[in-house]
N, C-alpha and C positions, 0 to 999 in steps of 0.2 A: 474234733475241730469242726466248727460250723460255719459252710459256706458264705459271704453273703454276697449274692447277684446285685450286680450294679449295672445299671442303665447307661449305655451311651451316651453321650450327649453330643446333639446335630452340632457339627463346624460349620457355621458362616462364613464364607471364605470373603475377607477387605476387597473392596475395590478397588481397581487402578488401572482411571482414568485415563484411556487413549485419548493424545493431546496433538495429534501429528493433520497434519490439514487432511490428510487425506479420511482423516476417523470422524471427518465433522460432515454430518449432515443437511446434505444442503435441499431446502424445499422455499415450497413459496411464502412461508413464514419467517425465514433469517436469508431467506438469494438478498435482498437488498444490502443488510444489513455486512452480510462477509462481502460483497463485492467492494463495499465502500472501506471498510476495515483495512482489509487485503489491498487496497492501492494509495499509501499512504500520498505519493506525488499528489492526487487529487483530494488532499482535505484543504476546505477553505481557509485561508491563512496558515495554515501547518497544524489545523488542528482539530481534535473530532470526541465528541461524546459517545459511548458505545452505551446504550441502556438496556435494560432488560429483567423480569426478575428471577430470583435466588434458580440457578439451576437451567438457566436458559442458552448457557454457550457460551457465555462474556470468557471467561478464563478459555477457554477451548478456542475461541478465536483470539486470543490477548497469544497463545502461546505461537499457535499457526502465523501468527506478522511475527514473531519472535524467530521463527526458522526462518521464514521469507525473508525478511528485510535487517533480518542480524540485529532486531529490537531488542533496548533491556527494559526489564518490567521490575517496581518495587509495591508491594501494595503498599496503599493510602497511609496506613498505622503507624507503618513502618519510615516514612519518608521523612531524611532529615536534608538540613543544608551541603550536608560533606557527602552526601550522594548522588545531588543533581549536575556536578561534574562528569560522573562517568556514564547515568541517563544521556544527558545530551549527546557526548562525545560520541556516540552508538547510532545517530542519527534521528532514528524514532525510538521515546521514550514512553513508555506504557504507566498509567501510575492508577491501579485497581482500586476499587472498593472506594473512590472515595465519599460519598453516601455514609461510609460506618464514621468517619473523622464525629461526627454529631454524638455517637458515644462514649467518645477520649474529653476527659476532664479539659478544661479548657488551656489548664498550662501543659498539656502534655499535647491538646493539639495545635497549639499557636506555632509553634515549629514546622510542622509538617503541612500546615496552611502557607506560612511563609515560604519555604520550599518548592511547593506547587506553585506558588507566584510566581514565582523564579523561572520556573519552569515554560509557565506561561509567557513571562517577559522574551525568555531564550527564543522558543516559538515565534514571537511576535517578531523579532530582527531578525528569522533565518537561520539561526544556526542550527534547532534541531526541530522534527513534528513531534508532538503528542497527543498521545490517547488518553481518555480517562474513562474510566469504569464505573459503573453507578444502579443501581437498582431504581426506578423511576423519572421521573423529571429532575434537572438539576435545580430546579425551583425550590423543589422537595427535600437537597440534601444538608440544609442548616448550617451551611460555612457561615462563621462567626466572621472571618474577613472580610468586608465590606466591599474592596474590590476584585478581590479572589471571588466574592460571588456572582455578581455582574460578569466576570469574563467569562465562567462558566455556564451561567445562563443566555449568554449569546452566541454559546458553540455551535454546530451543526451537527446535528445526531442522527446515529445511526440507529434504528431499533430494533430489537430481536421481538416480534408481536406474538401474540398466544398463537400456543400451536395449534397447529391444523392436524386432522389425521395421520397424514403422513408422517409428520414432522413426530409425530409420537411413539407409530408403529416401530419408526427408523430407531430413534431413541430406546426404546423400549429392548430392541435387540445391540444397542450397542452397551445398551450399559447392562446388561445380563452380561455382554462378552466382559466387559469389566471385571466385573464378579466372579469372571466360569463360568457362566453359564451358558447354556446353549437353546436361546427360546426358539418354538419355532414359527415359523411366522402366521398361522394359522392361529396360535396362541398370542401373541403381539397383536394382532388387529381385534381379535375377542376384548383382549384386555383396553383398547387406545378407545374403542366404543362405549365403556363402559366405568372407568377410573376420573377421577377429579380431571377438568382439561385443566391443569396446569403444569408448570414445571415442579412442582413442589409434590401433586400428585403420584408425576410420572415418578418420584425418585421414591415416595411410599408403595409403590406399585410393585418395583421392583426390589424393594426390602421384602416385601410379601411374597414375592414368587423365591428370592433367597431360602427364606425361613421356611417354608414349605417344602420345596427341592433340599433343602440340609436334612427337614426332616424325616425325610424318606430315601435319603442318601441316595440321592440322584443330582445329575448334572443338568439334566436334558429335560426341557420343561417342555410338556406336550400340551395341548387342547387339553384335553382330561385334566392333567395335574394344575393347569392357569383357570380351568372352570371353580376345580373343587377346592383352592385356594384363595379365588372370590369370593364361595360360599363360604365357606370359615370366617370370611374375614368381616363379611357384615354384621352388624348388631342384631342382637336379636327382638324378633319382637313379641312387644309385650300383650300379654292377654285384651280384646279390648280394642286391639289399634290396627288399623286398615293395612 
């Protein structure tokens, strides 16, 4: 009978995302930005734009006013009229993403435009605050509602701005801790000097330190293993080019 030797293959272990305030890191890239989130009493008129892009904290601070202040949050997609009852009733209402509504066919998002009107109206006489979530300017986010767009472009924002060193390093070992992983911060500042500065980088940064650490079945990402995982991971170059 004839053996046949089979390869391992590396476990990537999922992420899951510590969302508690105390997991969120605060520097001088998001201090403004969580201070003004986190004290709903002071948003002007009851009401506040958090912007940011993909991976910058929005949901990790949306959850932190969620423990605080007993907010309910529905994202954008999802938000119909028979939901902005129990939003409001919560006091502060959280309503994510809505930037993506510009992807929903127009009869699927005329509802959930109407709904955040609503929402807005509520706001506007006091009954409850709301947040809303957004990846850039609210200029930017294509609400078909005419004056659903207007109110949202006269919000007061709050914004999470490109990260600064810290604000990377910090990240870089929290979202390893996500993962299992255990960088070490020698290897986190190697990597926050030298990776894409944005939040979309940091989150390819750390699939690469994943992928590497699974495949040499380790948890604990040193200098060494965050160097030679850089190295792998650049393109190579070609005969010819500087």
């Amino acid at each position: 009978m004839t053996s046949v030797a089979t390869r391992q293959l590396p476990l990537v272990f999922p992420a899951r995302p510590a969302l508690g305030r105390a997991d969120f890191m605060v520097t001088p890239a998001n201090a403004h930005a969580a201070e003004t989130v986190l004290a709903p009493r002071l948003w002007p008129n009851g009401r506040l734009a958090l912007i940011g892009p993909a991976g910058a904290g929005k949901t990790h601070l949306a959850h932190a006013l969620m423990a605080e202040a007993a907010a309910a949050l529905a994202p954008a997609m999802t938000l119909t009229a028979a939901k902005v009852p129990a939003l409001a009733a919560c006091g502060v209402a959280i309503v994510e993403d809505v930037d993506r509504l510009a992807a929903m066919p127009p009869a699927e998002a005329r509802p959930a435009e109407d709904a955040l009107f609503h929402l807005f109206n509520l706001a506007a006489a006091g009954e409850t605050r709301l947040l809303v979530t957004g990846r850039g300017a609210a200029r930017s986010w294509r609400i078909r509602t005419p004056d659903l767009a207007s109110r949202l472009q006269s919000l007061t924002v709050a914004e999470i701005a490109v990260p600064d060193d810290a604000l990377l390093s910090s990240l870089l070992l929290k979202q390893g801790r996500d993962r299992g992983l255990d960088i070490a911060a020698e290897a986190a500042t190697f990597l926050a000097t030298r990776v894409d500065r944005s939040f979309a980088g940091l989150a390819a940064a750390v699939e690469m330190l994943d992928k590497a650490a699974a495949q040499r079945q380790r948890r604990h990402v040193t200098l060494a293993l965050a160097a030679a995982a850089y190295k792998e991971a650049q393109p190579p170059v070609r005969h010819g080019e500087e």
